[in-house]
C-alpha positions as a Markdown table, in Angstrom:
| # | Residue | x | y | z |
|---|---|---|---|---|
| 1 | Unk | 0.0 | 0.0 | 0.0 |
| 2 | Unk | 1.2 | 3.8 | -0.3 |
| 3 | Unk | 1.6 | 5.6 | 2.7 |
| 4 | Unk | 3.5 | 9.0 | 3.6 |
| 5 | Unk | 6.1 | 8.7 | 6.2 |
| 6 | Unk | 8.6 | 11.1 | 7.7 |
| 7 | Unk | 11.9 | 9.6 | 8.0 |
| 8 | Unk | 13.7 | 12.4 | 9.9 |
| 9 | Unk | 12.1 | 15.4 | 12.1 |
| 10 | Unk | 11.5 | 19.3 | 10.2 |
| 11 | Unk | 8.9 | 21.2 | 7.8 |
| 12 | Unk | 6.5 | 18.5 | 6.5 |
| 13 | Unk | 7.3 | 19.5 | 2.7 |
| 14 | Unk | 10.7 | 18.5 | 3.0 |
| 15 | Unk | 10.1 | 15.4 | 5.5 |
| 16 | Unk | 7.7 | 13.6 | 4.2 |
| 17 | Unk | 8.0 | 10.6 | 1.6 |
| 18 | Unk | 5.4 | 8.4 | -0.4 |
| 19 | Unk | 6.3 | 4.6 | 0.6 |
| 20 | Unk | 5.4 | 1.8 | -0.7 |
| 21 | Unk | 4.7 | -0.2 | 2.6 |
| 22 | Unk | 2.9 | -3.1 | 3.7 |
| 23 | Unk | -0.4 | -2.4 | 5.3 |
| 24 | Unk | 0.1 | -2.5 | 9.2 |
| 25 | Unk | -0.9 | -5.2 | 11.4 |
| 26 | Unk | -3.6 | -5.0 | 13.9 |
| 27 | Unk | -2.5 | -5.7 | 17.5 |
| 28 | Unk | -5.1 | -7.5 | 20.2 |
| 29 | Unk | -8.4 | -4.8 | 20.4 |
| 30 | Unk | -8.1 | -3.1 | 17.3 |
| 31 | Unk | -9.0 | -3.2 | 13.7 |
| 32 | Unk | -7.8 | -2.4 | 10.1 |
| 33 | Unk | -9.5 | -0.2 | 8.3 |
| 34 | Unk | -9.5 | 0.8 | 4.9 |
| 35 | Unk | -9.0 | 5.2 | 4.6 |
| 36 | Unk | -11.9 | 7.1 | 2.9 |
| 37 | Unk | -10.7 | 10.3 | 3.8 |
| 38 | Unk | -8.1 | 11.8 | 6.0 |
| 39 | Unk | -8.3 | 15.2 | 7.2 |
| 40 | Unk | -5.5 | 17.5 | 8.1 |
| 41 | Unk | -4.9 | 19.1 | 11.2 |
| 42 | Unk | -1.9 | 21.6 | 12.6 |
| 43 | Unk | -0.8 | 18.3 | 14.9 |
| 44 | Unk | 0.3 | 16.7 | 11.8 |
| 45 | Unk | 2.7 | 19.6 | 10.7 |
| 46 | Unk | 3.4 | 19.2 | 14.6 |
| 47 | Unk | 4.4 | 15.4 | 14.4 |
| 48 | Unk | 6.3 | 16.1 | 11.6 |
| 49 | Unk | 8.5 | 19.3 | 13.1 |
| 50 | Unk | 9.3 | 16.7 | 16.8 |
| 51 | Unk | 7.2 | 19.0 | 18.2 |
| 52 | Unk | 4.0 | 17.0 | 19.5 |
| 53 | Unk | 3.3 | 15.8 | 22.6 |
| 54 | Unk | 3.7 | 12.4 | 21.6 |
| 55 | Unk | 6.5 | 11.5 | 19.2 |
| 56 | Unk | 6.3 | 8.3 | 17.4 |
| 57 | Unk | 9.4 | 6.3 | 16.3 |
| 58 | Unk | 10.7 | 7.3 | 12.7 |
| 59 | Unk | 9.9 | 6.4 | 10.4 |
| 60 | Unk | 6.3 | 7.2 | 11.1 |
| 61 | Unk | 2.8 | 8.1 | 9.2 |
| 62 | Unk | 1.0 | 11.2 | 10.0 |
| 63 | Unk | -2.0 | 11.9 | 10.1 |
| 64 | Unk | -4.4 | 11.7 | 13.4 |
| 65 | Unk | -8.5 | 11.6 | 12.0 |
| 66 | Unk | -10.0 | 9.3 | 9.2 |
| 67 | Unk | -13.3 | 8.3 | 7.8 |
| 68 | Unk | -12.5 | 4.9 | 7.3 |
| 69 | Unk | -14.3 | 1.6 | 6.4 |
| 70 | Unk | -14.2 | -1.8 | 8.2 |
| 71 | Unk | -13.7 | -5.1 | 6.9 |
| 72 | Unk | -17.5 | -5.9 | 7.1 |
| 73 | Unk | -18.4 | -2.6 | 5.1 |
| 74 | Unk | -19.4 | -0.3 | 7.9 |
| 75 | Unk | -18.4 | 3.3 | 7.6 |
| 76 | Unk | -16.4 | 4.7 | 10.7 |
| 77 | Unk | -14.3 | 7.4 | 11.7 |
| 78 | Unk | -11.2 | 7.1 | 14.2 |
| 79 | Unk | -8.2 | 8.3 | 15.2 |
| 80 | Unk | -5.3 | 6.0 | 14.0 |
| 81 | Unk | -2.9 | 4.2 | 16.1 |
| 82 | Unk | 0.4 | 6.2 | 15.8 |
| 83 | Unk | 2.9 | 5.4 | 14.1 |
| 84 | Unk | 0.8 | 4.3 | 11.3 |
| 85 | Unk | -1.1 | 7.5 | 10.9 |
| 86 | Unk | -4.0 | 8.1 | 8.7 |
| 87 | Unk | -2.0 | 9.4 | 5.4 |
| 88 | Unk | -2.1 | 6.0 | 4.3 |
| 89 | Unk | -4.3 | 3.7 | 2.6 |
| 90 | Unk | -4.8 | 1.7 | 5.6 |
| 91 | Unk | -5.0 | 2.3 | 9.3 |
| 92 | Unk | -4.9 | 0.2 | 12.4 |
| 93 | Unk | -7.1 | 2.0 | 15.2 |
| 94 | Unk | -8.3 | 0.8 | 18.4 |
| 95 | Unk | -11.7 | -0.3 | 18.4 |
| 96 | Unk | -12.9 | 1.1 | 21.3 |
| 97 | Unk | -12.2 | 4.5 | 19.8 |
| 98 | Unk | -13.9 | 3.9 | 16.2 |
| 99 | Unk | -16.9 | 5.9 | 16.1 |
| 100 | Unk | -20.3 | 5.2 | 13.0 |
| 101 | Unk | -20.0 | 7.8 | 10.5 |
| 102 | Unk | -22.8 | 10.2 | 10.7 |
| 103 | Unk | -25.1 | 9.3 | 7.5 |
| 104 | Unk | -25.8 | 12.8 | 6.6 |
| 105 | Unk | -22.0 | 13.7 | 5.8 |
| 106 | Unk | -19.7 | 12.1 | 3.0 |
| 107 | Unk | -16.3 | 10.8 | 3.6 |
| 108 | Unk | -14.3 | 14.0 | 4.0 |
| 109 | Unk | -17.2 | 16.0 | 6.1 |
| 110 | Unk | -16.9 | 12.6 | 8.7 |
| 111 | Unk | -13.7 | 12.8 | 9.3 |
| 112 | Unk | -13.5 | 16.1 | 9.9 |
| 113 | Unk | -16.3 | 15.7 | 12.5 |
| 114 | Unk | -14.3 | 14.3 | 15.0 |
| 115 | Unk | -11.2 | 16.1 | 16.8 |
| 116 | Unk | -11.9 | 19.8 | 16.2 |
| 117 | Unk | -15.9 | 19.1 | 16.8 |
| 118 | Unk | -15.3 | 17.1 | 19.9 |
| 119 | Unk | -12.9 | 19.9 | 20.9 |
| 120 | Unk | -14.9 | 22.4 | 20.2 |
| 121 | Unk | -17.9 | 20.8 | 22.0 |
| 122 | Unk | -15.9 | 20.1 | 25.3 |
| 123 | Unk | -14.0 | 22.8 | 25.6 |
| 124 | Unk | -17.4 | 25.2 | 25.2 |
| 125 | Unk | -20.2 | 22.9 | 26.7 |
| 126 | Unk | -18.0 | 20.7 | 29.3 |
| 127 | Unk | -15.3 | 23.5 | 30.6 |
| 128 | Unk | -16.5 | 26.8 | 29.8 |
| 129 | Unk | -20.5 | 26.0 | 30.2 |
| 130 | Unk | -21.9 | 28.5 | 27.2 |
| 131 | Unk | -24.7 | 30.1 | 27.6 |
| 132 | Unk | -28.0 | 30.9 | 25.0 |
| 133 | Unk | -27.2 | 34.9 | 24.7 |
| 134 | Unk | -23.5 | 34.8 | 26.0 |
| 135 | Unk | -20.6 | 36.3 | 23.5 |
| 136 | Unk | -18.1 | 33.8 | 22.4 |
| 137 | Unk | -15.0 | 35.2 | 21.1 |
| 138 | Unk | -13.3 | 32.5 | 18.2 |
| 139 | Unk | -10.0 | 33.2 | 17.2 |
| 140 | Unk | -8.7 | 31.5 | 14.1 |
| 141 | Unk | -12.8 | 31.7 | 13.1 |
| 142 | Unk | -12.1 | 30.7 | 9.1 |
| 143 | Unk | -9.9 | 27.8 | 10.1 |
| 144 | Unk | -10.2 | 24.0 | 10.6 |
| 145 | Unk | -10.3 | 24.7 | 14.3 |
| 146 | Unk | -12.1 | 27.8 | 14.4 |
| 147 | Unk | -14.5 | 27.3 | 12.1 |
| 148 | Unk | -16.0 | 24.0 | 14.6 |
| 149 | Unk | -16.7 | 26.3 | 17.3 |
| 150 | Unk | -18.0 | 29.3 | 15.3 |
| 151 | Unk | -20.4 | 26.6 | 14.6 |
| 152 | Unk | -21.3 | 25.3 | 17.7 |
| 153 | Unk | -21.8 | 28.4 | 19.4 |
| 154 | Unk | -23.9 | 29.5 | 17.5 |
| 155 | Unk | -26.4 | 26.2 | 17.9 |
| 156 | Unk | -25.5 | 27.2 | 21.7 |
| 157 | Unk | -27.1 | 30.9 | 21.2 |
| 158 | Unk | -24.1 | 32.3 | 21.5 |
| 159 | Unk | -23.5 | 35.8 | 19.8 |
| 160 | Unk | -20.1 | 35.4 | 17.7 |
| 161 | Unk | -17.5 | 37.3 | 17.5 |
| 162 | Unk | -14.5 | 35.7 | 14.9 |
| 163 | Unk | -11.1 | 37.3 | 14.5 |
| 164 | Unk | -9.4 | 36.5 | 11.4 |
| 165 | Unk | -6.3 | 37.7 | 9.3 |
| 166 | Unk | -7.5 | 39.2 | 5.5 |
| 167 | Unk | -10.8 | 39.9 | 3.7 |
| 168 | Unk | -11.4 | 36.2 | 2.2 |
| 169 | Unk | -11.0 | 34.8 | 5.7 |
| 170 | Unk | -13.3 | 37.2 | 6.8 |
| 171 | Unk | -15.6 | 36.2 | 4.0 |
| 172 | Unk | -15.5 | 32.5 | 5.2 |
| 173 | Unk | -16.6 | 33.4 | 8.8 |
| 174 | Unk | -19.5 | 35.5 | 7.8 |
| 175 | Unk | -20.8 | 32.5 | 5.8 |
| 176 | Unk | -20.0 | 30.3 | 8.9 |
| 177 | Unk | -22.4 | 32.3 | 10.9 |
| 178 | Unk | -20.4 | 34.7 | 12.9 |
| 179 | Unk | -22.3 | 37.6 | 13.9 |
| 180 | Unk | -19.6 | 40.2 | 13.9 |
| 181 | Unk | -15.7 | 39.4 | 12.3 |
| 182 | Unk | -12.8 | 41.0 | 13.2 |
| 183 | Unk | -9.7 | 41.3 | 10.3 |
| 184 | Unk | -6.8 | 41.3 | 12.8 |
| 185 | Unk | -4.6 | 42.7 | 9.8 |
| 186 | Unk | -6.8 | 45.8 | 9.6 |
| 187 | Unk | -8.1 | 46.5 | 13.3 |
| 188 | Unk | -7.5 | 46.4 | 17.4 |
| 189 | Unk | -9.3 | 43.6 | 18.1 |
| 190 | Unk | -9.5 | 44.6 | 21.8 |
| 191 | Unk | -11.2 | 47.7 | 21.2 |
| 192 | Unk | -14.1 | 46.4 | 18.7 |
| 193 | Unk | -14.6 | 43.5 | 20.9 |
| 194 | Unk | -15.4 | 46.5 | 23.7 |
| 195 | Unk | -17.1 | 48.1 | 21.2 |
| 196 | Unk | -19.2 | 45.4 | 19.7 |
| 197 | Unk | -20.2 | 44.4 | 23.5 |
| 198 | Unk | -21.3 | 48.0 | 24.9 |
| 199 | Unk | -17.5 | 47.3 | 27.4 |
| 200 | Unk | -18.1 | 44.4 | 29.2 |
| 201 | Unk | -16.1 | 42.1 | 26.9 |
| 202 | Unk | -16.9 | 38.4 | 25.7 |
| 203 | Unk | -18.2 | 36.1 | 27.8 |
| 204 | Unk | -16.0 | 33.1 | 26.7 |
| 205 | Unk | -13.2 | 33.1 | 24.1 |
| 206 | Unk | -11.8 | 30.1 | 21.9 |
| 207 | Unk | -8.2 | 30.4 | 21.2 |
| 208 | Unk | -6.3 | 27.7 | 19.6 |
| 209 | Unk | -3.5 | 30.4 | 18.5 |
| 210 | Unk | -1.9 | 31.7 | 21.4 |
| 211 | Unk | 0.8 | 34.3 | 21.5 |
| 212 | Unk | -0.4 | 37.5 | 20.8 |
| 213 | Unk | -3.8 | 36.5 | 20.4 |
| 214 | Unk | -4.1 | 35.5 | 24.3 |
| 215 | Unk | -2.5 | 38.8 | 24.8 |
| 216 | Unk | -5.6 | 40.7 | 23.4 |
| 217 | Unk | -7.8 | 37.8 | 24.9 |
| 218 | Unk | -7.4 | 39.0 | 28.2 |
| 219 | Unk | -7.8 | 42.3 | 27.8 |
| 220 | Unk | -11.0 | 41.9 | 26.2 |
| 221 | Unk | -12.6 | 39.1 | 28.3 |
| 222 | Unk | -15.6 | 39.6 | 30.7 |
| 223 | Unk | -16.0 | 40.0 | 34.1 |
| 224 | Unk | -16.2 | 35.9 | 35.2 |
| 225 | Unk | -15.6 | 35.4 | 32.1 |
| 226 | Unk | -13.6 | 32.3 | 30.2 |
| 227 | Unk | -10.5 | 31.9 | 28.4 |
| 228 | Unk | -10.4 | 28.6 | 26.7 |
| 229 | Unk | -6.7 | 27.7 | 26.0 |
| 230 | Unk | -6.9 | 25.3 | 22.8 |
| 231 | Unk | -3.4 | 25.0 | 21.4 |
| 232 | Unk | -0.7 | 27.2 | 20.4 |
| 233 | Unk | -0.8 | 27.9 | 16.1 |
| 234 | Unk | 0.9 | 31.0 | 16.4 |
| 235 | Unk | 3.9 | 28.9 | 17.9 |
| 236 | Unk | 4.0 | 31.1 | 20.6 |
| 237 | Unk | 2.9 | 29.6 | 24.5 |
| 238 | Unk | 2.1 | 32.7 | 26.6 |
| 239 | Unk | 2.7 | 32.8 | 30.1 |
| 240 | Unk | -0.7 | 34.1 | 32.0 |
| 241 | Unk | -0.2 | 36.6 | 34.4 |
| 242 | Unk | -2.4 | 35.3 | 37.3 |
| 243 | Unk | -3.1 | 38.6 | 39.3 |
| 244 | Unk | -4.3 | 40.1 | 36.0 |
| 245 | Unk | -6.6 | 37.1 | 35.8 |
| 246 | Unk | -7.8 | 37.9 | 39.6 |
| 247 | Unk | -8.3 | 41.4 | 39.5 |
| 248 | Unk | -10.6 | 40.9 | 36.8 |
| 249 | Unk | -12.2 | 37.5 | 37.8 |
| 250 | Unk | -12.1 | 36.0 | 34.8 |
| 251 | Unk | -10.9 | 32.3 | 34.6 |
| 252 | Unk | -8.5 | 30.0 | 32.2 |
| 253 | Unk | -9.1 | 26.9 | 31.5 |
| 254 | Unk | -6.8 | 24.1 | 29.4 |
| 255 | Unk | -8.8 | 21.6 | 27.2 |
| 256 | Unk | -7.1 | 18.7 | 26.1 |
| 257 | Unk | -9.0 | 16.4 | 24.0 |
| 258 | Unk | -7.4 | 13.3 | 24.1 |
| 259 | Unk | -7.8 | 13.4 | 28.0 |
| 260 | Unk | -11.3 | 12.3 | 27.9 |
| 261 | Unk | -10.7 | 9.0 | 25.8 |
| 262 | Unk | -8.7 | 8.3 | 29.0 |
| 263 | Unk | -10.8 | 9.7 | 31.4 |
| 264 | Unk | -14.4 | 9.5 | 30.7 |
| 265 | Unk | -14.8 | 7.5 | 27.7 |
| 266 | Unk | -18.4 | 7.4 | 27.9 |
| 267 | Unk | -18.6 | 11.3 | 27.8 |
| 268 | Unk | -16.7 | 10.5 | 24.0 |
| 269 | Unk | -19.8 | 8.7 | 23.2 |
| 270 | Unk | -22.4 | 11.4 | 24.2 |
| 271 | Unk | -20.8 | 14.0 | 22.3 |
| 272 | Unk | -20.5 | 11.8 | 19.5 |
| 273 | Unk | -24.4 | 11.4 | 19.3 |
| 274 | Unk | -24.9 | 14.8 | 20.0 |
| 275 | Unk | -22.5 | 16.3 | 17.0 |
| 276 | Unk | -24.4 | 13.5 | 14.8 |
| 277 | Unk | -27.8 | 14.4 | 15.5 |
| 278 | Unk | -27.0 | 18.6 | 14.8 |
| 279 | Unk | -25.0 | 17.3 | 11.3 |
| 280 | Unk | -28.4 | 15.1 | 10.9 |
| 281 | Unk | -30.3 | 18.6 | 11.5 |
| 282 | Unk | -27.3 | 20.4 | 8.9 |
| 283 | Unk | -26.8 | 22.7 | 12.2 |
| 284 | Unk | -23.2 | 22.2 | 11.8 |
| 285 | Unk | -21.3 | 20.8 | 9.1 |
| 286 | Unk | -17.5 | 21.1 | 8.7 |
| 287 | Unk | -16.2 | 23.6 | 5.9 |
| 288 | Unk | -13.9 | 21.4 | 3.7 |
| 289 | Unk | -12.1 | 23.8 | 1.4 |
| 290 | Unk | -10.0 | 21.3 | -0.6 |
| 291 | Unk | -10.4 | 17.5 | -1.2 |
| 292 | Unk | -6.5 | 16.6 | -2.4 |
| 293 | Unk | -5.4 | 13.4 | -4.1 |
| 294 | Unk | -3.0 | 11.4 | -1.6 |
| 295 | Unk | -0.1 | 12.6 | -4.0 |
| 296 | Unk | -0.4 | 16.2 | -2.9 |
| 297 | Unk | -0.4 | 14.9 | 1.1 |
| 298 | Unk | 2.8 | 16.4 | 1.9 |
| 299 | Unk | 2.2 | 20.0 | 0.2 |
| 300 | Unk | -1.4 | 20.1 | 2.1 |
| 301 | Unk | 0.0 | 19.1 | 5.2 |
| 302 | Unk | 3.0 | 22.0 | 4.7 |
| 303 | Unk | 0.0 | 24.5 | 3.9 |
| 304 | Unk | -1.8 | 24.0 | 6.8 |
| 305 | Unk | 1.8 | 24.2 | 9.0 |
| 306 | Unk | 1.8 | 27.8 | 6.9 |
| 307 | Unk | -1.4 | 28.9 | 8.1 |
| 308 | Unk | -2.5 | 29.7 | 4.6 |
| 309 | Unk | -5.4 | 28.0 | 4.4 |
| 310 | Unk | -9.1 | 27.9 | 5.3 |
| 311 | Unk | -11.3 | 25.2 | 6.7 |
| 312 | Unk | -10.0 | 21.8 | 5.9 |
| 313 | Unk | -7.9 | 20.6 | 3.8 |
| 314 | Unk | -9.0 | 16.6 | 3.6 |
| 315 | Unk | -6.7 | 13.7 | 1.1 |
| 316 | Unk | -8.8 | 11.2 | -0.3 |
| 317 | Unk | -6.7 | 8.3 | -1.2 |
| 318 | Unk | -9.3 | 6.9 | -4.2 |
| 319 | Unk | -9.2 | 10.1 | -5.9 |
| 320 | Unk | -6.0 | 10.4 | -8.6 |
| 321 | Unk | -3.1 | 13.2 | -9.2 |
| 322 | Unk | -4.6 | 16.4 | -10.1 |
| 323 | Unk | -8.3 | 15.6 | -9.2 |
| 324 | Unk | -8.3 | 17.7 | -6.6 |
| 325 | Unk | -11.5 | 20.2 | -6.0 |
| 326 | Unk | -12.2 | 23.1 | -4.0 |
């Protein structure tokens, strides 16, 4: 089978090499599956820089969400067992983890449902506790990650506020359903927030960029309001300054994902049904902005490290050189 692989750590454009391989063995509890669909995430650019929490053995196989299919035909998406990632045209995933495919997406919309929904859903509903009429602030809006919970708070009742970088970005997140969108490039994103909210500042804000962007986060948070700490895009891990975060009273609160697989399994399995039956009611449905043949893998992967693109960017192994459509 072909699969990508990176045989030695640095920018995934560089690192990453189509293999002819054979297909990996399933150990005790899990299953091979046959890829769909693989969607891209910043983790992958991640694994490929050393720079994940988890670093698999080299040679490895990125690629951490499919839409797969079983041996007895049932359509599933999963998060492959590392080091035999999901850029590949089979997978090895534990079963406990593989989740149905919702029936009203296709192959690239399913797997996209999964990592940056579930986040998105925990980290708003589970930490934060959004509220019908709050404000939620969602940095990164027109992105992979963005984009999930620009959708889901707004079938919360949230009021949204998106903050993106250039006019087509901006575009994207007024389609999404943000009420109000915010070009970084162009204005002071603490002082419309203020603006936008009569001063009191959002109610919760989504930031899977970090740096600079949790800078302006806290200057433009609410009183008891919540700071949702995602990831770090920007590359940039701020350091919070805790008696800013007390005279204000507003809190900060990590989500890590992968956690609750550990940690409350069943709680995986609620928000699963949950994000199926609002993608059964077209409530949300994840923005796939490119659908790439698995021989452009490496330079979709590299875009998304770049922070170029918009929504997702998903490879579809059955698809050929150059079929690729937006």
């Amino acid at each position: 089978m072909q699969a990508w692989r990176v045989h030695r750590n640095g920018e995934p454009g560089e690192v990453m090499r189509l293999d002819e391989v054979d297909p990996p063995a399933p150990g005790d509890g899990q299953l091979l599956l046959k890829v769909l669909a693989a969607d891209i995430n910043f983790p992958d650019a991640l694994l490929c820089r050393g720079q994940y929490q988890v670093r698999p053995p080299l040679p490895f196989t990125p690629g951490v969400e499919v839409c797969a299919e079983t041996g007895d035909g049932r359509r599933v998406i999963a998060t492959p067992a590392l080091p035999h990632g999901g850029l590949a045209e089979y997978v090895v995933a534990d079963e406990s983890a593989v989740l149905p495919a919702p029936g009203a997406l296709d192959d690239a919309e399913a797997a996209a449902l999964h990592i940056a929904y579930q986040t998105g859903w925990f980290g708003l509903h589970r930490r934060a506790h959004l509220q019908a009429g709050e404000t939620l602030l969602v940095h990164a809006a027109a992105g992979g990650v963005g984009s999930a919970a620009v959708q889901l708070g707004k079938a919360a009742g949230a009021t949204v506020i998106g903050v993106v970088g250039g006019e087509e970005k901006a575009r994207v997140a007024r389609e999404l359903g943000c009420d109000q969108v915010i070009d970084r490039r162009t204005e002071d994103i603490v002082a419309t927030v203020k603006e936008l909210t009569g001063g009191r500042g959002a109610d919760v804000v989504y930031d899977p960029v970090g740096g600079d962007a949790y800078a302006q986060s806290a200057k433009c948070v609410a009183f008891e309001g919540r700071i949702l700490v995602i990831g770090f895009a920007s590359g940039a891990i701020p350091s919070p300054a805790l008696n800013h975060a007390l005279v204000k009273n507003y809190s900060i609160l990590g989500l890590h994902w992968g956690l609750y697989r550990q940690k409350d399994p069943a709680a995986i399995l609620r928000c699963h049904q949950e994000l199926t039956e609002l993608a059964a009611k077209g409530v949300v449905k994840p923005l796939i902005s490119e659908r790439v043949p698995m021989a452009e893998a490496a330079s979709a992967v590299q875009r998304v490290a770049d922070g170029t693109t918009t929504g997702r960017l998903v490879v579809l192994p059955g698809i050929g050189s150059g079929a690729g459509e937006r």
